[in-house]
C-alpha positions as CSV (number, residue, x, y, z in Angstrom):
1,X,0.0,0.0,0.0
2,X,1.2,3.3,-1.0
3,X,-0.3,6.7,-0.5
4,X,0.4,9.9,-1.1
5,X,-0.2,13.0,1.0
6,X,-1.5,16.0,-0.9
7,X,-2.0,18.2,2.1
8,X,-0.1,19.0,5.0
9,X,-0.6,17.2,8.1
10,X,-1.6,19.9,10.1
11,X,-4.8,20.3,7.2
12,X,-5.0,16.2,6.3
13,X,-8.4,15.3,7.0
14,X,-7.1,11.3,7.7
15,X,-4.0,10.6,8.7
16,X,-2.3,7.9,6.2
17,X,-2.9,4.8,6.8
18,X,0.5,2.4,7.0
19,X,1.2,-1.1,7.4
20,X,4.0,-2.8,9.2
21,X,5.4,-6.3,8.3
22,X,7.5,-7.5,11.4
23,X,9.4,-10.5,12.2
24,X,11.5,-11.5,15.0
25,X,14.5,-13.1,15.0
26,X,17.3,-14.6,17.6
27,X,20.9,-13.7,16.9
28,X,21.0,-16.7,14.7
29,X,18.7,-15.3,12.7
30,X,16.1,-18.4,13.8
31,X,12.4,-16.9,14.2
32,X,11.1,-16.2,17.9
33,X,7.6,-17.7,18.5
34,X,5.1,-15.9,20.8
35,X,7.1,-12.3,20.9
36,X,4.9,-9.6,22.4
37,X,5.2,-6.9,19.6
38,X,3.7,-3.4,20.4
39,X,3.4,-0.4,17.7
40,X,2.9,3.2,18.4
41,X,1.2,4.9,15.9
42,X,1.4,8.9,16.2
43,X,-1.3,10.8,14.3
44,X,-1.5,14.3,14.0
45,X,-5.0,14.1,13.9
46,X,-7.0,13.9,17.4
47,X,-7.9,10.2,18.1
48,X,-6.0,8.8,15.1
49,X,-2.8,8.0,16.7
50,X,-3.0,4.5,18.6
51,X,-0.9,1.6,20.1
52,X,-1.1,-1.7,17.9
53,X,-0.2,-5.3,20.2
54,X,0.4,-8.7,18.5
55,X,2.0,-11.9,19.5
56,X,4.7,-13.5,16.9
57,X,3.3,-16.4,15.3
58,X,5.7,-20.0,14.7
59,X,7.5,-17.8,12.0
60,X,8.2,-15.3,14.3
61,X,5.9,-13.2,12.5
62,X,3.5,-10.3,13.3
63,X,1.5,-7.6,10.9
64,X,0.7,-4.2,12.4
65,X,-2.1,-1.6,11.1
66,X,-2.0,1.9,11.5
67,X,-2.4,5.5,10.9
68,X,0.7,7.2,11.3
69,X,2.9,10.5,10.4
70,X,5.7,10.1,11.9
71,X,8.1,7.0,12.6
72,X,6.8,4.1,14.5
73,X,8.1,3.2,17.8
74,X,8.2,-0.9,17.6
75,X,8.9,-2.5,20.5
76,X,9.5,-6.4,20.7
77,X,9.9,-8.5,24.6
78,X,9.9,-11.8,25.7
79,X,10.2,-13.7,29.1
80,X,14.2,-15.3,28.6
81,X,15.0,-12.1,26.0
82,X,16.7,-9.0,26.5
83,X,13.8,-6.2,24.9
84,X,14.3,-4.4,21.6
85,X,13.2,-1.6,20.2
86,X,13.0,0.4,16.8
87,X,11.7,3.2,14.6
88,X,10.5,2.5,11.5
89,X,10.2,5.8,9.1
90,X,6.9,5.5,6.1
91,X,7.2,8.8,5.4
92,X,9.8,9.6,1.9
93,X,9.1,12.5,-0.3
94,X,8.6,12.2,-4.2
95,X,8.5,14.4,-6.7
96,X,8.2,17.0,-4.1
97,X,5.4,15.1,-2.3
98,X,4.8,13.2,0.9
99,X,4.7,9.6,0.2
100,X,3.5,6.9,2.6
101,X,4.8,3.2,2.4
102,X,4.4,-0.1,4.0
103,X,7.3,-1.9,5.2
104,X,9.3,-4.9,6.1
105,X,11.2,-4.8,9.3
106,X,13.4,-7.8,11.1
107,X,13.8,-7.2,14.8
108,X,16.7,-9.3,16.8
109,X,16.2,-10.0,20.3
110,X,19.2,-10.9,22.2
111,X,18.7,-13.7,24.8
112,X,19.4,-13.7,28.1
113,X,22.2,-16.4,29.0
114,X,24.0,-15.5,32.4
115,X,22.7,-12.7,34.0
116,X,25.8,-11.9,37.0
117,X,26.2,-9.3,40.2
118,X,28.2,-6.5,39.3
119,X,29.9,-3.6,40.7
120,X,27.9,-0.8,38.6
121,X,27.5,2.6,38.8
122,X,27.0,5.8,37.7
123,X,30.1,7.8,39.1
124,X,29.7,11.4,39.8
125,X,32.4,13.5,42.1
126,X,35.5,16.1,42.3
127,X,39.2,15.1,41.8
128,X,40.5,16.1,45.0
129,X,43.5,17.8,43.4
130,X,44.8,19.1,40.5
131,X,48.5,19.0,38.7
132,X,48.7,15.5,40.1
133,X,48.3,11.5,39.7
134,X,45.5,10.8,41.9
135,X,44.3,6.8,42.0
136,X,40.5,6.3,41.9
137,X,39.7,2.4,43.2
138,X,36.3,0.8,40.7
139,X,35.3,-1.8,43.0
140,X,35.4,1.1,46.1
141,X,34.3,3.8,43.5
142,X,36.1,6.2,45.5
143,X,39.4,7.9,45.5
144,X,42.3,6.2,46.9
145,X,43.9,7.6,50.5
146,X,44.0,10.0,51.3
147,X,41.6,11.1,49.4
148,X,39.0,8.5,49.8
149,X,38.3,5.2,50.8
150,X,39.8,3.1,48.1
151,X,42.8,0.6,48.1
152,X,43.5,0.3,44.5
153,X,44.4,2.8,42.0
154,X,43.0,1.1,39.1
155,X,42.3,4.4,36.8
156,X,45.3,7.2,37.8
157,X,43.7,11.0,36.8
158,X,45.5,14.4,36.2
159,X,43.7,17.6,35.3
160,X,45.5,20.6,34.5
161,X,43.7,23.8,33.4
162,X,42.0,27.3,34.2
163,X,39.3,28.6,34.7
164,X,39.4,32.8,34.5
165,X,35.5,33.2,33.6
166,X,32.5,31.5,31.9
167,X,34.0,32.7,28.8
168,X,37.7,31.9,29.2
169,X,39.1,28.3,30.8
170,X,40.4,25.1,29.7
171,X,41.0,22.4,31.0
172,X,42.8,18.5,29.8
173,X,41.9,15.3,31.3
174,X,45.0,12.5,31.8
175,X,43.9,9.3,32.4
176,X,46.6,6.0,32.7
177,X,47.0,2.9,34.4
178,X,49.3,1.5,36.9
179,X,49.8,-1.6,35.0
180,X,51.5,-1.9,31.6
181,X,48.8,-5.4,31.0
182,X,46.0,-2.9,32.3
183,X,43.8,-1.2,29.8
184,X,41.0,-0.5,27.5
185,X,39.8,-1.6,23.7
186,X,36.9,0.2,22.1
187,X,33.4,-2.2,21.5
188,X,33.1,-1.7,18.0
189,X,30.1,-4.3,17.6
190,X,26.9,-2.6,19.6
191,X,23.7,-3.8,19.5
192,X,22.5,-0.5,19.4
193,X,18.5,-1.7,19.2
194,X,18.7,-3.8,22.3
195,X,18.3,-3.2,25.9
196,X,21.7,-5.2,26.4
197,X,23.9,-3.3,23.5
198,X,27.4,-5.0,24.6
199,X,28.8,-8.7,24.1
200,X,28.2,-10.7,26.8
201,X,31.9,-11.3,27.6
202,X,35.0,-9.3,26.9
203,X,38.1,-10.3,25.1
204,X,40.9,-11.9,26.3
205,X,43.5,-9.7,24.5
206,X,43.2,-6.3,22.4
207,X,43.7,-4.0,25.5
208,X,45.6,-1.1,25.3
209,X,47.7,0.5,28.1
210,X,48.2,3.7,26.2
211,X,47.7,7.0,28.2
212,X,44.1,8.6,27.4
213,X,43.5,12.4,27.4
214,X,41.1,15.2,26.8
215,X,41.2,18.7,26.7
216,X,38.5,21.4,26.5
217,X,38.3,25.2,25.7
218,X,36.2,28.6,26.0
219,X,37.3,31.1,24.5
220,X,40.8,29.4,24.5
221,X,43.0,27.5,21.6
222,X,39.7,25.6,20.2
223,X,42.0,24.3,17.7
224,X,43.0,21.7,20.6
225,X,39.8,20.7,21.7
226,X,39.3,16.8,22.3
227,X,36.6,16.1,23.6
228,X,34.8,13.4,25.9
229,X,32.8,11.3,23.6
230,X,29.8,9.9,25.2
231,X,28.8,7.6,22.2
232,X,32.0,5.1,22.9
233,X,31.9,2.1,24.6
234,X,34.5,0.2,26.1
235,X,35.8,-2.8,27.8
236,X,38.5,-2.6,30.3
237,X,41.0,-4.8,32.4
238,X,42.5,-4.2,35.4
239,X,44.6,-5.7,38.0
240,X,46.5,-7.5,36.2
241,X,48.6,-10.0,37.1
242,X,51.5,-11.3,34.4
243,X,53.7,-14.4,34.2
244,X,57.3,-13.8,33.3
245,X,56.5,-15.4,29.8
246,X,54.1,-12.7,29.4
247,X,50.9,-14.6,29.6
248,X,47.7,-13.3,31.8
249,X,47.5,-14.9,35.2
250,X,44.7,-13.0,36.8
251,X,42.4,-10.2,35.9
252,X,39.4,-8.2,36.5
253,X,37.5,-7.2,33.9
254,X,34.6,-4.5,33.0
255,X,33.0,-2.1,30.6
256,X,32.5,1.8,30.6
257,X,29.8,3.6,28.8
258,X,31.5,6.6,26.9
259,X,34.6,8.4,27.2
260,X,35.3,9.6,30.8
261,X,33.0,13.2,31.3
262,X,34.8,16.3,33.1
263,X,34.0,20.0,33.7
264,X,36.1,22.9,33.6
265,X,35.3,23.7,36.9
266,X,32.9,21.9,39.5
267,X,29.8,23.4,41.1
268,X,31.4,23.6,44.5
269,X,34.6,25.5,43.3
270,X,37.2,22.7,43.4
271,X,39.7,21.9,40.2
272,X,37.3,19.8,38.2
273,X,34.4,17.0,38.5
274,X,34.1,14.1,36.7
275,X,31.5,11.3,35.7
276,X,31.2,8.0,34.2
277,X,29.1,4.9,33.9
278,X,31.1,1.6,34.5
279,X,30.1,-2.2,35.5
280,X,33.2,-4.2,36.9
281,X,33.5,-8.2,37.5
282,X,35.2,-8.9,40.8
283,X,35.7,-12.3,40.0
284,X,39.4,-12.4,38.4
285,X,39.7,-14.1,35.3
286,X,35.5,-14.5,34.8
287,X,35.0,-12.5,31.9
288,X,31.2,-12.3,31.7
289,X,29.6,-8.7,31.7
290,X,26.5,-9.9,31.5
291,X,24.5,-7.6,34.5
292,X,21.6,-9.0,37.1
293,X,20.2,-5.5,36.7
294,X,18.9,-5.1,40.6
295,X,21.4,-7.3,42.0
296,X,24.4,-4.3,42.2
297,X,27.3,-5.4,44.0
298,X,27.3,-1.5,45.5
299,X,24.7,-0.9,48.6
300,X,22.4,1.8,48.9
301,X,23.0,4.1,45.5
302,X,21.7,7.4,45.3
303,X,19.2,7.3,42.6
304,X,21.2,9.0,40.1
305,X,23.8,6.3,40.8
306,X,21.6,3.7,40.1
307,X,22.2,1.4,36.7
308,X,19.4,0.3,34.8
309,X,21.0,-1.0,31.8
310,X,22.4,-4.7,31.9
């Protein structure tokens, strides 16, 4: 079915009608049987816009109906599967008109294998000082003494940088590792439609110990700006322990959601504050990243610490 919008929707009398072929698949591509499938349907029009529900059939199949002008949200759970979710777009202009069209959509569902406690959080505080290494423990999530309560310095910060006005400062991020076998690799594989957008374990190898850094500007040499991305995902080891020939002996391992976030200055006055999302595996040498979401390792989390996300 294909129509074609003469008016604009702010004047259509109807708002188009579309129709949505869906089926859901496993990571192997094998159809899912008996998938709740839900569309939402926004028309412009009072009372057109409405929320479609179908179960997948033995070919993991589903049809949806609706009037629409704008992309449809489809969302696809199961009891044993991690949820996905999509936007489908009709809408394409031809010829200088607004043309409607049905379409064919595969959802994947990711299942869920070995959900695990983790040490998870989203981190939020000051660096204590500036000009200076400063060790920051991940399974304390806290600074280490004397300027906290953590033991290990698995992430070691320095910020450096000024802050003369809202219209002038600058400031660069340092960020290494007290290990040369510590480190991080980039996840270039996300599952970007899922609820769970990471593999479930990470690599044994690939991790580099190279020093990170950042550096941002107001008013201030722009030309050097490198800034936090929070779009990158990563998987990290730590605490690592090396035989003489070189191989790993033990090893902690975790993820981090996006390059490390800093201000220029923090809300209390003090050199800088930082934040980051990360979920660490105390169990040395289990690799699964895999998170029990409501079963953190960390007690009693503010709410904005709180991970939702497995």
């Amino acid at each position: 079915m294909v129509l074609v919008l003469v008016a604009s929707p702010a004047s259509a009398v109807l708002t188009p009608q579309v129709e949505l072929d869906v089926t859901v698949v496993d990571e192997d591509g094998v159809p899912v049987e008996g998938v709740s499938v839900r569309g939402d349907f926004l028309g412009v029009v009072s009372g057109d816009g409405h929320v479609e529900r179908q179960v997948t059939d033995e070919k993991g199949y589903v049809k949806l109906l609706g009037r629409s002008f704008f992309p449809v949200r489809v969302k696809a759970g199961k009891i044993g599967y991690y949820r996905s979710r999509v936007e489908v777009n009709t809408r394409e202009v031809v010829n200088g008109k607004e043309v409607f069209r049905d379409r064919e959509v595969t959802i994947m569902l990711r299942e869920k294998r070995n959900p695990i406690p983790l040490y998870a959080i989203k981190y939020s505080g000051e660096i204590p000082v500036a000009e200076e290494w400063v060790g920051f423990d991940l399974q304390k999530a806290d600074w280490v003494s004397p300027h906290g309560k953590g033991v290990s310095s698995d992430f070691l910060f320095r910020y450096e940088g000024e802050f003369a006005g809202i219209n002038d400062a600058h400031g660069e991020l340092k960020l290494r590792y007290p290990n040369e076998d510590d480190g991080m690799q980039q996840i270039t594989r996300l599952y970007s439609n899922s609820s769970f957008k990471t593999p479930y374990e990470a690599p044994v190898s690939g991790y580099s110990s190279k020093a990170m850094k950042w550096f941002q500007a107001i008013g201030y040499d722009m030309d050097r700006r490198l800034v936090p991305n929070e779009a990158k995902t990563y998987f990290l080891r730590i605490r690592t322990i090396s035989s003489e020939e070189g191989e790993i002996e033990s090893a902690l391992y975790g993820k981090l959601y996006g390059d490390i976030q800093y201000s220029l200055r923090s809300l209390r006055g003090g050199v800088s504050s930082i934040k980051f999302m990360y979920y660490l595996n105390p169990t040395p040498n289990d690799r699964n990243l895999e998170f029990a979401v409501g079963e953190n390792l960390f007690k009693d989390l503010k709410h904005e610490q709180q991970v939702r996300e497995p």
